[in-house]
NUMI-387977 format. One record per residue (C-alpha): residue in one letter; x, y, z. Coordinates in pm, whole numbers, plus 50000, padded with zeros to 5 digits. Example, Ala and Ser with C-alpha at 12.3 -4.5 7.8 and 13.67 -1.06 7.14 Angstrom:
BEGIN
a512304955050780;s513674989450714;
//
This chain:
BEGIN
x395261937403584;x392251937003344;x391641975503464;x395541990603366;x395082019703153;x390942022403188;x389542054803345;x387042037603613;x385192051903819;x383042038004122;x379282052004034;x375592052504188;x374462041004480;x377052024104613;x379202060304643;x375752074804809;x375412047405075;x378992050805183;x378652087605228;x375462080705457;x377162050005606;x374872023705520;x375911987805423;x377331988505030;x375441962004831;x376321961304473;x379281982604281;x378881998604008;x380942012603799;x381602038503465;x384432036303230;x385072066803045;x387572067302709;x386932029602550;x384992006702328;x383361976002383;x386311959402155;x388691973002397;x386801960002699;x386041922202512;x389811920302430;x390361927002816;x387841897202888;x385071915103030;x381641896302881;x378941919302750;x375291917302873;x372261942302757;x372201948302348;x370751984002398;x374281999702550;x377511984402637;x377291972703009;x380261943603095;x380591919303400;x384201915403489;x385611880503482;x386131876803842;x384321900304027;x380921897203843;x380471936603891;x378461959003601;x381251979503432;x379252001803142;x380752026402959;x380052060002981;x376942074102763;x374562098502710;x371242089902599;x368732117402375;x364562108602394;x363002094602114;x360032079002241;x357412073802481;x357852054102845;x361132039102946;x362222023602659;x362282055502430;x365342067002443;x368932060902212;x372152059902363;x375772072202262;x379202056002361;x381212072902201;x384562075902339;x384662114702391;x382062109802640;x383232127602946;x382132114003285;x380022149703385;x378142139103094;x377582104303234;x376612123103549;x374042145303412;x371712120703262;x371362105403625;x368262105703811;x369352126604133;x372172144504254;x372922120304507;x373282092304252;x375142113704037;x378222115504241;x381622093304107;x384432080804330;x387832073004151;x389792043504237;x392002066504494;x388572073304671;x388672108504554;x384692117904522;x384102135704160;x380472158304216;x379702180003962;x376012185604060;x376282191504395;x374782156704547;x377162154204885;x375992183205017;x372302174304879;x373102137105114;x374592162505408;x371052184905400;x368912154805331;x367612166604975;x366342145804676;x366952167504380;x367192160104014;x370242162903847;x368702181403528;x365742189403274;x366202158003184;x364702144903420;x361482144503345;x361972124402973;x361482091303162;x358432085503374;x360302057103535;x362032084703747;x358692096603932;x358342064004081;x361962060104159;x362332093104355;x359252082804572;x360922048004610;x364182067604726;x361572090304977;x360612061605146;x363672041705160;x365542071005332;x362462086205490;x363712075705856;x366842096905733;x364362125905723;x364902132005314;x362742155805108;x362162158004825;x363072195804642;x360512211604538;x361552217004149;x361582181504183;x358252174404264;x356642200804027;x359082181803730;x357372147603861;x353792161603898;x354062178703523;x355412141603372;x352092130003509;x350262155603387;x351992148403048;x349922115303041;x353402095302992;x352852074803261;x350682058503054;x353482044602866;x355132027203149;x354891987103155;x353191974203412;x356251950903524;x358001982803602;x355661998703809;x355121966304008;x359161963704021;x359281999204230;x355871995104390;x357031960804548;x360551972204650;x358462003004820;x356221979204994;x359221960705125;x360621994105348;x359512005105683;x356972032705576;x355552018105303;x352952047905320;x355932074005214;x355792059004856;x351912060804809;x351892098704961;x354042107204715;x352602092304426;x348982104504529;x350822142204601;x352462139504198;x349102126404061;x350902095004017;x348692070704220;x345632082404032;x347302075603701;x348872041703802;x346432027004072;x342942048804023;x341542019704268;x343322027204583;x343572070004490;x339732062904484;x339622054704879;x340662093904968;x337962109105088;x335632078405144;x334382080605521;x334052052905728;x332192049206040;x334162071106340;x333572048006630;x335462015606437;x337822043206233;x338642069306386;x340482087106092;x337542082105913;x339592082305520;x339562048905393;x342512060605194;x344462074505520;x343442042705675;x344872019505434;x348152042005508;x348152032005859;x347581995005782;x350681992805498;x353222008805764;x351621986006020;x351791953205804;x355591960205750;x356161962806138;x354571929206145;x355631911705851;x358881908505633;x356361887905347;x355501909005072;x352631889804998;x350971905005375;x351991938005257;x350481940504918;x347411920205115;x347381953205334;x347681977805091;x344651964504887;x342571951105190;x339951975605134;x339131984204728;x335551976804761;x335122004504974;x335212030304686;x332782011204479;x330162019804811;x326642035404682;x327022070604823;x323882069204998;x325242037605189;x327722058205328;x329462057505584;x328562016905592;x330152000905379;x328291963405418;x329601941905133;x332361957105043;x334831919905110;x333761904404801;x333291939804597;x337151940104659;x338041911904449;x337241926904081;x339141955104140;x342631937204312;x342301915604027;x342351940903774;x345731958703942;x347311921403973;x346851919503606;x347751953603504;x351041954003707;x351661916303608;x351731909704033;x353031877504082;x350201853604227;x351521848404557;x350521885104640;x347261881804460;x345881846704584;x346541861404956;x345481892804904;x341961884504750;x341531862805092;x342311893905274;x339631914705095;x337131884305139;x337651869405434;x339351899705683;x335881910505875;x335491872605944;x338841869306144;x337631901006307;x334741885506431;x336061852006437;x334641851506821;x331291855006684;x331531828506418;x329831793906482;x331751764906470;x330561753106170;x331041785305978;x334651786206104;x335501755705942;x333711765105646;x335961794505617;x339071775705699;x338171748605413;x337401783705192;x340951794205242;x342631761805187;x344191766505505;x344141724605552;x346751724105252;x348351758805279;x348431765605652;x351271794405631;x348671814705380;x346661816105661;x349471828605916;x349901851305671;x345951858405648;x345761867706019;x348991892106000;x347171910205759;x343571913305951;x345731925106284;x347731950606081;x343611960305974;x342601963106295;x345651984106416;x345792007906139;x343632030906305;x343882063006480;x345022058706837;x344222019306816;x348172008306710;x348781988706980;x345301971807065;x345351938907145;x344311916406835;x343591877207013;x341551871206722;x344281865406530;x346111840506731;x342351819706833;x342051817706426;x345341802106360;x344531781306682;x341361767106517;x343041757906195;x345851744406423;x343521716506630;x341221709506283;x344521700906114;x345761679906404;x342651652206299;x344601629506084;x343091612905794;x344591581505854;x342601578006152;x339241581705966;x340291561605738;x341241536006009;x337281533306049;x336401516405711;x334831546205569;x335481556505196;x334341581004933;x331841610005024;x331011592405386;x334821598005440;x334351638005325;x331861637505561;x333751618905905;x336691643405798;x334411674305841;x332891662806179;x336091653906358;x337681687006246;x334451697706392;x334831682806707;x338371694406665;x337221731306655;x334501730806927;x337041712807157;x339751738607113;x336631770607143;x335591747907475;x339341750307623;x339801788807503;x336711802607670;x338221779308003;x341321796408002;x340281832507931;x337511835508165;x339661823308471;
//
């Protein structure tokens, strides 16, 4: 076989998630003793120019070779690495992230753990590996990332660990991280049950003031007690994120929900706690993080309708006719319909993340998508059918989705007030 006479070893996270029996997703693995000659004259094919990783031939699994790396740099991208064939596998271990990445499995399924990171997965600890640590800034993002992915497995972080993640803040080196990474961790946070983990721990480090001074800027921003009971916009959007992702496997309605409510910190402090205006004072501000983190524009088209639009589907009952179909035209909902199923997710998980109000009943949401539903059901071909052209054909279209809409409100108010 291609692997005769190689010291492999099964690494990472796919050693960790068999210890806490969890589905295995990728392999990866270390091989300690060899050069890349050696591994191209075995017909492994090299990929990444900064240090030797290899896919192997059949499997398509990452094989790198075993390295330590020294800092000379700023961010992620500052450091050099050494291959050098005297590398021992402990050393491979140390430079990793946490204990209970660093542990190795050889191909007999003996488990080789220098640092201690079984017994860290047995008494549900994150803990880093070594001083090291805290040379790339990447790593405070990643340990909140692993917080929330495992937080139903009741995991906490050490707390050496989070005074090494709150002093790389306080460095300023998270300065120095592209914004492509952060979104990379922030969106693979999002996409977990308790989204809000991540965003605690981030905010507890310093972190989310660094990366995302908008939404750290909601803490401590009161809101009116008898619609928000927790009063904290910040706490608030915390409720809504971990109620979006109960709702909604889309990471666009996620983001949507996490960023729902910027304008709030840009309120006049005598306004407070009102916060009239604050939809459209929301946009400037998600558009600044969309282009800072390089979000892709999925997640910022829907979540700028979220910000403008969400007290509208809230008081959708309220709404004229007209001004409903105004809204709907607004949100392009006649050629993107699922945006605005996505749209109405997002106001519910709103409305719901609020003290003691997770399980209200939210019909608005289903009467808005209702609306859309019977003005989209007029088909142009039928107007057309009439003779009518240019902006007198605009203008039939609008009043038979009109009709459309008053129809439908005429039938809803029949049913629910039997």
């Amino acid at each position: 076989s291609r692997l005769d006479g190689l010291n492999v070893y099964l690494v990472g996270g796919a050693v960790r998630d068999r210890l806490l029996r969890l589905p295995v997703k990728d392999r990866d693995w270390v091989v300690v003793g060899t050069t890349p000659d050696d591994m191209l004259a075995r017909g492994f094919r090299q990929v990444g120019a900064d240090f030797p990783v290899f896919l192997h031939p059949e499997t398509q699994e990452e094989y790198a070779l075993a390295r330590t790396e020294r800092k000379t740099g700023h961010g992620y991208q500052g450091f050099s690495f050494d291959t050098a064939t005297d590398v021992t596998l402990e050393d491979d271990l140390l430079r990793r992230d946490l204990t209970i990445n660093a542990i190795a499995e050889d191909l007999d399924g003996n488990l080789i753990d220098p640092y201690g990171g079984a017994s860290d997965l047995d008494e549900r600890r994150l803990r880093h590996v070594s001083p090291a640590f805290a040379e790339d800034p990447l790593r405070v993002l990643r340990v909140a990332r692993f917080a929330t992915r495992f937080s139903a497995l009741d995991f906490t972080i050490e707390t050496d660990t989070m005074q090494l993640m709150t002093d790389i803040v306080a460095s300023g080196e998270m300065a120095h991280l592209a914004g492509e990474r952060v979104w990379s961790e922030m969106s693979r946070a999002l996409m977990t049950p308790s989204p809000s983990v991540f965003f605690r721990v981030l905010r507890a480090t310093g972190a989310l003031a660094a990366l995302l001074p908008e939404l750290d800027a909601l803490f401590g921003v009161p809101q009116p007690p008898q619609w928000h009971p927790e009063i904290d916009t910040g706490l608030h959007t915390l409720l809504v994120i971990d109620q979006a992702a109960a709702m909604s496997d889309a990471l666009p309605v996620r983001f949507a929900a996490l960023v729902h409510d910027l304008g709030k910190a840009l309120t006049p402090t005598e306004k407070l706690p009102s916060h009239h205006g604050h939809e459209d004072a929301g946009v400037a501000p998600i558009e600044a993080v969309c282009e800072r983190l390089r979000v892709p524009n999925a997640c910022q088209r829907l979540a700028v309708m979220v910000a403008r639009h969400h007290t509208n589907c809230h008081r959708v009952f309220e709404l004229k006719s007209s001004t409903l179909l105004k809204k709907l035209k607004a949100m392009n909902g006649f050629r993107n319909p699922e945006q605005v199923n996505h749209f109405t997710v997002a106001c519910e998980a709103d409305a719901r993340g609020r003290t003691g109000l997770e399980h209200r009943d939210y019909p608005q949401a289903a009467y808005f998508r209702g609306a859309l539903a019977a003005a989209r059901a007029v088909r142009n071909a039928d107007i057309a059918a009439t003779g009518v052209t240019g902006k007198a054909f605009g203008e039939a279209l609008d009043r038979a989705r009109l009709a459309a809409i008053k129809a439908y409100r005429a039938e809803y108010r029949s049913q629910t007030s039997t």
